[in-house]
PyMOL Python script that loads the backbone (N, CA, C, O; Angstrom):
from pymol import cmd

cmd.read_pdbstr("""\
ATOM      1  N   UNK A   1       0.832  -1.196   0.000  1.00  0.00           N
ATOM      2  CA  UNK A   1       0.000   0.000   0.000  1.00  0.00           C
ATOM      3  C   UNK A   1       0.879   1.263   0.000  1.00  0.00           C
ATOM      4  O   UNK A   1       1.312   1.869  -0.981  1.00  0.00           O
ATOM      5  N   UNK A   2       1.061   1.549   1.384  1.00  0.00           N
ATOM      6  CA  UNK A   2       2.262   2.741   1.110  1.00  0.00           C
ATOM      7  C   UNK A   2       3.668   2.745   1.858  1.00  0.00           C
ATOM      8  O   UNK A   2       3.675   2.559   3.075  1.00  0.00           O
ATOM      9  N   UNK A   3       4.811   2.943   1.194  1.00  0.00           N
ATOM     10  CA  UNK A   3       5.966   2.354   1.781  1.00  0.00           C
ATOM     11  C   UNK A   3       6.128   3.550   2.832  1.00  0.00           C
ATOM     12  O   UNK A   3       5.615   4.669   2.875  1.00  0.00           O
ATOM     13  N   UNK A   4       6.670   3.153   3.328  1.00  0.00           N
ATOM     14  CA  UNK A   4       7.563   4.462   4.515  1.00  0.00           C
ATOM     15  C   UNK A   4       6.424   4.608   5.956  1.00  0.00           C
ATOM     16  O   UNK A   4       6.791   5.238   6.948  1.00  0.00           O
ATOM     17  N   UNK A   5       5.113   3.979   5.896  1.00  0.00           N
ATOM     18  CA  UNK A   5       4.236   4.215   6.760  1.00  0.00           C
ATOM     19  C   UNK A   5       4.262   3.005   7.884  1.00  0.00           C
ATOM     20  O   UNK A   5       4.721   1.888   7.648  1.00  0.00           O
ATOM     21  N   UNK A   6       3.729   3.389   9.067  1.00  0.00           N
ATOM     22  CA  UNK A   6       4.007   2.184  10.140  1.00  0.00           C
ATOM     23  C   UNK A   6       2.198   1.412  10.460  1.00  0.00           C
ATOM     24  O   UNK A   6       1.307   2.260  10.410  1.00  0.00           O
ATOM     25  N   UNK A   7       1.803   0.184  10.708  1.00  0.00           N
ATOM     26  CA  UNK A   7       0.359  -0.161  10.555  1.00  0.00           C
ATOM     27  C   UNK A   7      -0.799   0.038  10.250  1.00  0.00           C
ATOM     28  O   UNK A   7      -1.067  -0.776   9.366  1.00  0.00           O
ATOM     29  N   UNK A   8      -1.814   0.771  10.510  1.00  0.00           N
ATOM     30  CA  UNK A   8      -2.684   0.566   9.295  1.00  0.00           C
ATOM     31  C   UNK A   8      -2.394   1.550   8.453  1.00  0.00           C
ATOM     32  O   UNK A   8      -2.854   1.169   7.376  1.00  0.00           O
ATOM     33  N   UNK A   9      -2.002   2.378   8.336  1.00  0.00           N
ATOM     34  CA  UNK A   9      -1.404   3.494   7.184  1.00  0.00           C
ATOM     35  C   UNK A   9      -0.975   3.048   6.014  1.00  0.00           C
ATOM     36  O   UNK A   9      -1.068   3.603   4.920  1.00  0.00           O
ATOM     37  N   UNK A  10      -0.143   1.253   6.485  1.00  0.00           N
ATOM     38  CA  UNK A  10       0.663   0.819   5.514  1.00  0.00           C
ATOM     39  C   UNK A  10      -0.413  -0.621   5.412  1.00  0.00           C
ATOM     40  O   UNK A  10       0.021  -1.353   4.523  1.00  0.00           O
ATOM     41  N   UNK A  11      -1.152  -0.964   5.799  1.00  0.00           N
ATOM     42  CA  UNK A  11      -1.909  -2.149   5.404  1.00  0.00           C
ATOM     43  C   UNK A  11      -3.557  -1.965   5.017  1.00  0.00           C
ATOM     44  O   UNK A  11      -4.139  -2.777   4.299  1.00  0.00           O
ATOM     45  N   UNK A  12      -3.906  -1.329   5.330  1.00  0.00           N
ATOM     46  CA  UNK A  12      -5.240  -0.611   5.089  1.00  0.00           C
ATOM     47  C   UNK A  12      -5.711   0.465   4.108  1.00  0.00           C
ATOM     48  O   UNK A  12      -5.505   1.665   4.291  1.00  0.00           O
ATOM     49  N   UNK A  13      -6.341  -0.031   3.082  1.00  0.00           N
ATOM     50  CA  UNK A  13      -6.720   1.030   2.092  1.00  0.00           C
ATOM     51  C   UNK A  13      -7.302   2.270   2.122  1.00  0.00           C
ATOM     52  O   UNK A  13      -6.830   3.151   1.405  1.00  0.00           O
ATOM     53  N   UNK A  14      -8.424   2.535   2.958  1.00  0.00           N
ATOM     54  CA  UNK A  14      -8.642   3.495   3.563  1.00  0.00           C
ATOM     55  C   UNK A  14      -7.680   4.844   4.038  1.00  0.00           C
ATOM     56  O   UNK A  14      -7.473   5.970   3.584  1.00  0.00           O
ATOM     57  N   UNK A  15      -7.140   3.905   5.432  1.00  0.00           N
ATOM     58  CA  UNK A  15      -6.025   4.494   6.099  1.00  0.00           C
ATOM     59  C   UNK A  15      -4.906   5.042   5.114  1.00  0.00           C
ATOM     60  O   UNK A  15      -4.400   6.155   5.254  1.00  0.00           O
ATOM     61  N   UNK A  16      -4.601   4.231   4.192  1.00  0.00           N
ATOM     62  CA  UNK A  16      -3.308   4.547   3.386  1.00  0.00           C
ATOM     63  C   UNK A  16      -3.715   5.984   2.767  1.00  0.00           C
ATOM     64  O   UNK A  16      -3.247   7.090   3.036  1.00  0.00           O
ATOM     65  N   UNK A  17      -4.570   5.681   2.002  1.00  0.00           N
ATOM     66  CA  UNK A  17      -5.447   6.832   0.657  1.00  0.00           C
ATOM     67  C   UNK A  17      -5.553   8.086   1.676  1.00  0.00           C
ATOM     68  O   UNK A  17      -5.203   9.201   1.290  1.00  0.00           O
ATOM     69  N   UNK A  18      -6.169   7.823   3.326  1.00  0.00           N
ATOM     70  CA  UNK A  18      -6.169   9.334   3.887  1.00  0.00           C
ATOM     71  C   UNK A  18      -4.122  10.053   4.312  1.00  0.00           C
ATOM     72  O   UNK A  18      -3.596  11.164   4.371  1.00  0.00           O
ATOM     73  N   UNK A  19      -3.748   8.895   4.459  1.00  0.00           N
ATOM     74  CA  UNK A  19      -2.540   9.409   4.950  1.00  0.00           C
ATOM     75  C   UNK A  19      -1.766  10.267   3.012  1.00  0.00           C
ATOM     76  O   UNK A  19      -1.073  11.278   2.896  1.00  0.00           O
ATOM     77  N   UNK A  20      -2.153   9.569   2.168  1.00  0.00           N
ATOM     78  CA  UNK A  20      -1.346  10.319   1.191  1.00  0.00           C
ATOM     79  C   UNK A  20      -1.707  11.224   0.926  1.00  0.00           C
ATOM     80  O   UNK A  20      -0.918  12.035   0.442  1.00  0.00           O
ATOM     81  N   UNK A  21      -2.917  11.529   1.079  1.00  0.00           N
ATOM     82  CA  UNK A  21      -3.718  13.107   1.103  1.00  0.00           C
ATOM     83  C   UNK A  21      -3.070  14.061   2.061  1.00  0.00           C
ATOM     84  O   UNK A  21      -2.550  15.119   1.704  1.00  0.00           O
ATOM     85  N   UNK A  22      -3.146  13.505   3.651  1.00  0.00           N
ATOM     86  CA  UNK A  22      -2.354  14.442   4.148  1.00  0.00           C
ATOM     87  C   UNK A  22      -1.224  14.593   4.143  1.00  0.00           C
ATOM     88  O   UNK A  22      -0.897  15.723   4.507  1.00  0.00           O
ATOM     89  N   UNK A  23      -0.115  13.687   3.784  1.00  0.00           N
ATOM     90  CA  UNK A  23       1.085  13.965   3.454  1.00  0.00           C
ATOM     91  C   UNK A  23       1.189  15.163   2.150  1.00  0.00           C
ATOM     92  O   UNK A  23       1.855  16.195   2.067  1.00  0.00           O
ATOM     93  N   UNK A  24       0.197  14.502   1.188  1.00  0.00           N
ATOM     94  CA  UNK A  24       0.272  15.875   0.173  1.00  0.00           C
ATOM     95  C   UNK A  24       0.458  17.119   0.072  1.00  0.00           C
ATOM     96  O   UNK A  24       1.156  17.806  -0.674  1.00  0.00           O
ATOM     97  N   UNK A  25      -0.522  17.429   1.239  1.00  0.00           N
ATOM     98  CA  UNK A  25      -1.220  18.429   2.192  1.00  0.00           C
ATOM     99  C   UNK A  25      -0.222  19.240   2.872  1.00  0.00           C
ATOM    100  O   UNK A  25      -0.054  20.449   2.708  1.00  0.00           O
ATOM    101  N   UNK A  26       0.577  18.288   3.835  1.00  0.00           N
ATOM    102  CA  UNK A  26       1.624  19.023   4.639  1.00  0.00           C
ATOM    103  C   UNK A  26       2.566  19.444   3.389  1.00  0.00           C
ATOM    104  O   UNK A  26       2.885  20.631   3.333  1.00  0.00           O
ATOM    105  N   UNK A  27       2.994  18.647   2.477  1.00  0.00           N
ATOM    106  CA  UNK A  27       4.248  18.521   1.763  1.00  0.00           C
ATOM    107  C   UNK A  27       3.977  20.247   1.136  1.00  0.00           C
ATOM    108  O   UNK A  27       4.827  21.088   1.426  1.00  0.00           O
ATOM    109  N   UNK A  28       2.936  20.594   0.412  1.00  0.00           N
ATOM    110  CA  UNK A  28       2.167  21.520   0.302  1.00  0.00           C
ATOM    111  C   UNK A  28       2.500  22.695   1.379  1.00  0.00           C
ATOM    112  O   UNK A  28       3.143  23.690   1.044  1.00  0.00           O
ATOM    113  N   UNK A  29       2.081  22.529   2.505  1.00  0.00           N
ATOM    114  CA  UNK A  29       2.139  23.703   3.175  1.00  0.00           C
ATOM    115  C   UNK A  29       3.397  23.779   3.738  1.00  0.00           C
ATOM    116  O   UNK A  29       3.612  24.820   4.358  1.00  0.00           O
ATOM    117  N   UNK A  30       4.225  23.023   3.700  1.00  0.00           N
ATOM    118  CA  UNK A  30       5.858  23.394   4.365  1.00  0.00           C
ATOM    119  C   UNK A  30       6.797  23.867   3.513  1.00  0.00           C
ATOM    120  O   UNK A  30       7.767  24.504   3.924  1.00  0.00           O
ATOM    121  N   UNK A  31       6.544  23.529   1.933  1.00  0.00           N
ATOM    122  CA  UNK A  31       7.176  24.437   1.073  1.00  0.00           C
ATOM    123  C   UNK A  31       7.280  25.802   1.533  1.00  0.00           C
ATOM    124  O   UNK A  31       8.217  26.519   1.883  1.00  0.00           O
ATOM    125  N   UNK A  32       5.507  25.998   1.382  1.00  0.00           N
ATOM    126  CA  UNK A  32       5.324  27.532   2.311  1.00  0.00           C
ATOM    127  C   UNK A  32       6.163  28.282   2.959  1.00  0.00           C
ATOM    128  O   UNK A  32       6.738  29.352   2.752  1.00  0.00           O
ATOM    129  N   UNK A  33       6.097  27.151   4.160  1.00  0.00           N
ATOM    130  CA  UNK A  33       6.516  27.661   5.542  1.00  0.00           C
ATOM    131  C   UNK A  33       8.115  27.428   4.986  1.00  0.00           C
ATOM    132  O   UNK A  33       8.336  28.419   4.290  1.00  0.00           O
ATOM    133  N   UNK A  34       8.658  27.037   4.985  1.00  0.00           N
ATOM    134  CA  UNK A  34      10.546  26.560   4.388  1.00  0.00           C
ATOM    135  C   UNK A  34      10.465  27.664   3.786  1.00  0.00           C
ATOM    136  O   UNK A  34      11.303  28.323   4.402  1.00  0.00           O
ATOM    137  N   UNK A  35       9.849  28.640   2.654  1.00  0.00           N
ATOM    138  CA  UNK A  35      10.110  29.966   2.226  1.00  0.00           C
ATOM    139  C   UNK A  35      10.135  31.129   2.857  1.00  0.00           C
ATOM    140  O   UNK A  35      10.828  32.116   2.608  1.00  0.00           O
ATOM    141  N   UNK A  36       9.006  30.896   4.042  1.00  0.00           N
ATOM    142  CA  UNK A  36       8.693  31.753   4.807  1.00  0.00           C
ATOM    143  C   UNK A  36       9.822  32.521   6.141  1.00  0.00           C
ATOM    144  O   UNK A  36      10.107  33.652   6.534  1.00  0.00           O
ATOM    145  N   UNK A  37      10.203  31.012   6.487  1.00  0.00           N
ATOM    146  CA  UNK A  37      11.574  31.157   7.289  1.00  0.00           C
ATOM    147  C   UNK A  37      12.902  31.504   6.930  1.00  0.00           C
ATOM    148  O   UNK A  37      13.751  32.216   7.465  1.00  0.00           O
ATOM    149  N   UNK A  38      12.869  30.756   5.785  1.00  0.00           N
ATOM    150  CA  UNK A  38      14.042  31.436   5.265  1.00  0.00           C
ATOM    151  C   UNK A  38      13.647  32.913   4.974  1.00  0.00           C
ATOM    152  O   UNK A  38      14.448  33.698   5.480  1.00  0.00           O
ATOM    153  N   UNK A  39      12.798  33.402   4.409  1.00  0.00           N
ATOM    154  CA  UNK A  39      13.102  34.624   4.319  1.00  0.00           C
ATOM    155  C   UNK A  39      13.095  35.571   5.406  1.00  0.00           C
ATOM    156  O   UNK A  39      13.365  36.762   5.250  1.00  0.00           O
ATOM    157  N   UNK A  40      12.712  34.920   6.763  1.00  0.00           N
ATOM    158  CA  UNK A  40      12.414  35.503   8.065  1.00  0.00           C
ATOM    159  C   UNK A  40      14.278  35.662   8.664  1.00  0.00           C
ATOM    160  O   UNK A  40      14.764  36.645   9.223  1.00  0.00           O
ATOM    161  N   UNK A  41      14.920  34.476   8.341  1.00  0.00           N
ATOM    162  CA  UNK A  41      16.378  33.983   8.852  1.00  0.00           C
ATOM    163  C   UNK A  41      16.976  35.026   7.668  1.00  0.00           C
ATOM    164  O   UNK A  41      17.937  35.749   7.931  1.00  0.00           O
ATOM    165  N   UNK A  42      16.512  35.040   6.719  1.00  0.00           N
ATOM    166  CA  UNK A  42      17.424  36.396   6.009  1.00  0.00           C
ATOM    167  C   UNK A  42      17.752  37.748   6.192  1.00  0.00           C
ATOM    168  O   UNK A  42      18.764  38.429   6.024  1.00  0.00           O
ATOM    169  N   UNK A  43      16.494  37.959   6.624  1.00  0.00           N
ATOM    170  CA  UNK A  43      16.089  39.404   7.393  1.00  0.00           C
ATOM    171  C   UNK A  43      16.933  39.642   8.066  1.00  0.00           C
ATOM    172  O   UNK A  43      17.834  40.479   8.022  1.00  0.00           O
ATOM    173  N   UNK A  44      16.550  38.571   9.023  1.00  0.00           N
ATOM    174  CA  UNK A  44      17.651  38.227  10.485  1.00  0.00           C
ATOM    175  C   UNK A  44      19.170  38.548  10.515  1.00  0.00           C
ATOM    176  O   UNK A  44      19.632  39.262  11.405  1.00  0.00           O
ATOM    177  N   UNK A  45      19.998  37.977   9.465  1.00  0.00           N
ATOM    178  CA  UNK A  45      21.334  37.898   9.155  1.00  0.00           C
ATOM    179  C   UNK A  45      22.016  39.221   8.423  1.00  0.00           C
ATOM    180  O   UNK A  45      23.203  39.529   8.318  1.00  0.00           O
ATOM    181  N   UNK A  46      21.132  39.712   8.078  1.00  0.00           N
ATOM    182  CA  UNK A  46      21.181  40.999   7.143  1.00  0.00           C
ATOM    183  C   UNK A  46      21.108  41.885   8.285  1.00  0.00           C
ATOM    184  O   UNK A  46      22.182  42.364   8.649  1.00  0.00           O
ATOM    185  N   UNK A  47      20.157  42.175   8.869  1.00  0.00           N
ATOM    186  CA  UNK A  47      19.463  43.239  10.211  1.00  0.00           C
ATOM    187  C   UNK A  47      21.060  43.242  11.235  1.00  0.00           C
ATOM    188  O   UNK A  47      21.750  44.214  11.543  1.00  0.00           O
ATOM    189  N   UNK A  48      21.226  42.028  11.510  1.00  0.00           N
ATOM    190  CA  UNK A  48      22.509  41.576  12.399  1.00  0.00           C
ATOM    191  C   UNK A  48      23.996  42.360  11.605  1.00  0.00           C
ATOM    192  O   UNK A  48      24.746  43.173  12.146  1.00  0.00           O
ATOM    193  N   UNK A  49      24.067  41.981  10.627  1.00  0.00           N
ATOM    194  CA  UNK A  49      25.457  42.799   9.259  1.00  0.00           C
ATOM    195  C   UNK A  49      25.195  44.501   9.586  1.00  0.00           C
ATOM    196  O   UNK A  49      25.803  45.329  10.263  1.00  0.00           O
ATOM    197  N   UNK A  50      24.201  44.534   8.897  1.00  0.00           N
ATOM    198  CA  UNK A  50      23.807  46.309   9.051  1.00  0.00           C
ATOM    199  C   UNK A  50      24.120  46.704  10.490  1.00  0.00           C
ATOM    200  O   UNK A  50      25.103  47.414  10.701  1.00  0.00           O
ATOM    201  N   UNK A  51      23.405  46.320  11.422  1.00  0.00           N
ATOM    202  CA  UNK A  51      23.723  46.997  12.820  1.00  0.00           C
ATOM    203  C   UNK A  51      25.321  47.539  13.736  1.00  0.00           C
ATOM    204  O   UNK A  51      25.564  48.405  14.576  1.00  0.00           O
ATOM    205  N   UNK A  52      26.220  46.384  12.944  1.00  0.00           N
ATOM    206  CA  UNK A  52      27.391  46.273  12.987  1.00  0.00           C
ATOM    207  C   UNK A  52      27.719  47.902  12.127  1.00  0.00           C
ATOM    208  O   UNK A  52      28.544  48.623  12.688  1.00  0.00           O
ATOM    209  N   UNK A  53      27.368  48.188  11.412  1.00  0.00           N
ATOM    210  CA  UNK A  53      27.798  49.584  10.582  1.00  0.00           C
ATOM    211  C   UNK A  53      27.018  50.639  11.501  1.00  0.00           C
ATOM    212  O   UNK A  53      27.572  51.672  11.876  1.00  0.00           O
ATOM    213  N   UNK A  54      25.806  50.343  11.813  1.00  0.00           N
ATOM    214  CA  UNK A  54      25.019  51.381  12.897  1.00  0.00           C
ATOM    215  C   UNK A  54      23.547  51.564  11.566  1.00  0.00           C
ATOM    216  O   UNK A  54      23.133  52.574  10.997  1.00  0.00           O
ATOM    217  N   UNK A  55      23.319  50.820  11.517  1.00  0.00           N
ATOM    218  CA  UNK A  55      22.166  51.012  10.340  1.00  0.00           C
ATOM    219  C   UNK A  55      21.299  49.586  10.951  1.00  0.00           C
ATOM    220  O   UNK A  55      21.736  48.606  11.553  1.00  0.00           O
ATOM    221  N   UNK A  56      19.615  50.011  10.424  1.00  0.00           N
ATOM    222  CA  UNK A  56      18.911  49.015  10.930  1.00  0.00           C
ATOM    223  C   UNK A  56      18.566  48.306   9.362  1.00  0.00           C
ATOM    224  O   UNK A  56      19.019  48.888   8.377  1.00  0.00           O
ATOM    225  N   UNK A  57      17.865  47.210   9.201  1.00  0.00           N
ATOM    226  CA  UNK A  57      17.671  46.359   8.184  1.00  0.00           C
ATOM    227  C   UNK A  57      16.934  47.477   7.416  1.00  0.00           C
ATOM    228  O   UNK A  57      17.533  47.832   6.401  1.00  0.00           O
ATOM    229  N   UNK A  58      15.764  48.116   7.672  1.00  0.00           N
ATOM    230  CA  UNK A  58      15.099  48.673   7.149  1.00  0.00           C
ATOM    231  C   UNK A  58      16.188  49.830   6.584  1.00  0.00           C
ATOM    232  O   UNK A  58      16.098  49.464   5.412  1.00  0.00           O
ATOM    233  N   UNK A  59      16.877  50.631   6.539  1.00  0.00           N
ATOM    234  CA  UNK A  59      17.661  51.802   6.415  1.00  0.00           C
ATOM    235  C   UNK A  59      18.688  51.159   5.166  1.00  0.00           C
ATOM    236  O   UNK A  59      18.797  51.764   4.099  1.00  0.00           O
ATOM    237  N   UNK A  60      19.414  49.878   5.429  1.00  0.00           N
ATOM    238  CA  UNK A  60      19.866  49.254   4.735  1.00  0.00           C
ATOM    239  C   UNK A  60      19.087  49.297   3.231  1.00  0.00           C
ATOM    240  O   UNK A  60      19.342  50.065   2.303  1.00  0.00           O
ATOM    241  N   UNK A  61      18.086  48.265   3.279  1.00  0.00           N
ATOM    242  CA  UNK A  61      17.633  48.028   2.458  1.00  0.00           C
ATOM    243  C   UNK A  61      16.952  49.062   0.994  1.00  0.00           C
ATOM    244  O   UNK A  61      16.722  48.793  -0.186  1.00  0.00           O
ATOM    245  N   UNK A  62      16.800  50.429   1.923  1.00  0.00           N
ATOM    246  CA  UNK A  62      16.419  51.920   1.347  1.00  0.00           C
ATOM    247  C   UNK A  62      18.066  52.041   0.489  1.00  0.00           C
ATOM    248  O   UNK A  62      18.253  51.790  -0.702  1.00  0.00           O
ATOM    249  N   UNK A  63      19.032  52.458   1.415  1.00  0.00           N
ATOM    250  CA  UNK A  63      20.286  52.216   1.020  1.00  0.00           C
ATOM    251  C   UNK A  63      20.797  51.681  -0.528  1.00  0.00           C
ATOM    252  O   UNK A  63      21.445  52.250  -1.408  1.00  0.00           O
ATOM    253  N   UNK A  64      20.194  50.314  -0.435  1.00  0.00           N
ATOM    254  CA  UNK A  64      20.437  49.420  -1.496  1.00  0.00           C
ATOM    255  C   UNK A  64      19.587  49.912  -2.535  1.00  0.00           C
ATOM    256  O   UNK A  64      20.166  50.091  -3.606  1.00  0.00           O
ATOM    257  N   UNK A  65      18.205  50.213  -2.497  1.00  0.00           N
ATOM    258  CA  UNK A  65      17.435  50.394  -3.244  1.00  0.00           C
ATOM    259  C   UNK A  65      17.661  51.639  -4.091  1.00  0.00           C
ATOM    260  O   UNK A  65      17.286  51.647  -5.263  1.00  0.00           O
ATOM    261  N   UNK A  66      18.197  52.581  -3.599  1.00  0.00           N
ATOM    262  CA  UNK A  66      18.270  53.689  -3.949  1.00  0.00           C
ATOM    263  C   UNK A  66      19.834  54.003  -4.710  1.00  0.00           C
ATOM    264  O   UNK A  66      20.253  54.973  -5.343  1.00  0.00           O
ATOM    265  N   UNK A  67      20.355  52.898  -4.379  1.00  0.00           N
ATOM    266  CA  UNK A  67      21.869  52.737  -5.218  1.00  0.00           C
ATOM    267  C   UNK A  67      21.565  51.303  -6.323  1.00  0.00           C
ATOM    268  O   UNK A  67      22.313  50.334  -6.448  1.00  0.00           O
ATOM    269  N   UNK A  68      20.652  51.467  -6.813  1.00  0.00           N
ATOM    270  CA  UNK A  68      20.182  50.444  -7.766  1.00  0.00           C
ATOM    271  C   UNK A  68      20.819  49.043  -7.569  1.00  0.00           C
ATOM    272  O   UNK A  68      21.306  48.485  -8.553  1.00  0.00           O
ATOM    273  N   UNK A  69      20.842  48.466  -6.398  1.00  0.00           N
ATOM    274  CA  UNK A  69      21.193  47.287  -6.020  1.00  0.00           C
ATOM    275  C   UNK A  69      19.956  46.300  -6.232  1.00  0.00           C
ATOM    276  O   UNK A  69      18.807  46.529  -5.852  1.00  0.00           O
ATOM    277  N   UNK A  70      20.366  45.239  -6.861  1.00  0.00           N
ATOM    278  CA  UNK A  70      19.335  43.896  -6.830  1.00  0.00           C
ATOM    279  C   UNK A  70      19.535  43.293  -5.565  1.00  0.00           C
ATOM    280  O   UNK A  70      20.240  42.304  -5.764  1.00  0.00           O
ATOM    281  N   UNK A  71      19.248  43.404  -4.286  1.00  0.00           N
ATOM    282  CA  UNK A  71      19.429  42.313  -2.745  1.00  0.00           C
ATOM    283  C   UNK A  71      18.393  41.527  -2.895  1.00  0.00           C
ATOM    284  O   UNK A  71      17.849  41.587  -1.792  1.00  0.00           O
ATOM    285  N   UNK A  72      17.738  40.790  -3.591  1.00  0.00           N
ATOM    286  CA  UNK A  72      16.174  39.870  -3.446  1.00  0.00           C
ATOM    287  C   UNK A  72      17.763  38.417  -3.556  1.00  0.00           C
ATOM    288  O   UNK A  72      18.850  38.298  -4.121  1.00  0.00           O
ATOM    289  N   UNK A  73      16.860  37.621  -2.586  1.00  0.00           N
ATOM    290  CA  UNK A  73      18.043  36.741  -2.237  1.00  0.00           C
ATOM    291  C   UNK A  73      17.645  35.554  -3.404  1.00  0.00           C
ATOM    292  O   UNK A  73      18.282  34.501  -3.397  1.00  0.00           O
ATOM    293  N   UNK A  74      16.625  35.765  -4.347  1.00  0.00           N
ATOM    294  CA  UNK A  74      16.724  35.210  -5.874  1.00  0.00           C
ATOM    295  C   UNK A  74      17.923  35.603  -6.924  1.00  0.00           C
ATOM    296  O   UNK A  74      18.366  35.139  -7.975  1.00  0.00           O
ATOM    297  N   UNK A  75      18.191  36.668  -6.098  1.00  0.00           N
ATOM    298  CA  UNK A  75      19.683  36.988  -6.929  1.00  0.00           C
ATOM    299  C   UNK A  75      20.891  36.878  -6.743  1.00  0.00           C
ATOM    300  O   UNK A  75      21.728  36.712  -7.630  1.00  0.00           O
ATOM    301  N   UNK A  76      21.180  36.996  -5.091  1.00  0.00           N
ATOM    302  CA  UNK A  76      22.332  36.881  -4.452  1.00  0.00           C
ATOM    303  C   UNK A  76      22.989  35.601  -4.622  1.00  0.00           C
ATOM    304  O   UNK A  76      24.164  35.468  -4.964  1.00  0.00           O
ATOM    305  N   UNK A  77      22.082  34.558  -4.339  1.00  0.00           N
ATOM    306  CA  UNK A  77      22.140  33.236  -4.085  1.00  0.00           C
ATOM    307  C   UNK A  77      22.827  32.714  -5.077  1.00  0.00           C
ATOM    308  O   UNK A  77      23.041  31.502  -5.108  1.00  0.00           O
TER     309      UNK A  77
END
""", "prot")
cmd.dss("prot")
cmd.show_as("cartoon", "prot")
cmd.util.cbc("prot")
cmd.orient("prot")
């Protein structure tokens, strides 16, 4: 039925068919969340760099923007 699952998940048709739905489901919403954090932990690491100069993330980021910098971490990366 379904590999990787422990009793009726893995022997039961029912059980199996609801567990791959919600696995779908989560797999689905943690992409989300895995984007979400990371971009929360980016903030973070950036906010932490800047402060070291005496600038807050927000001031930074004006900074960058206004000196035609690309910082979207789709680019950096």
């Amino acid at each position: 039925m379904m590999k990787g699952q422990r009793g009726s998940r893995r022997r039961l048709w029912k059980k199996a068919s609801e567990g791959l739905l919600h696995s779908l489901y989560y797999a689905y919403r943690d992409r989300r969340q895995r984007r979400r954090q990371f971009r929360s932990l980016w903030i973070a690491r950036i906010n932490a760099g800047a402060r070291l100069y005496g600038l807050n993330y927000s001031q930074f980021m004006f900074g960058l923007q206004r000196a035609n910098v690309d910082a979207r971490p789709q680019s950096v990366g």
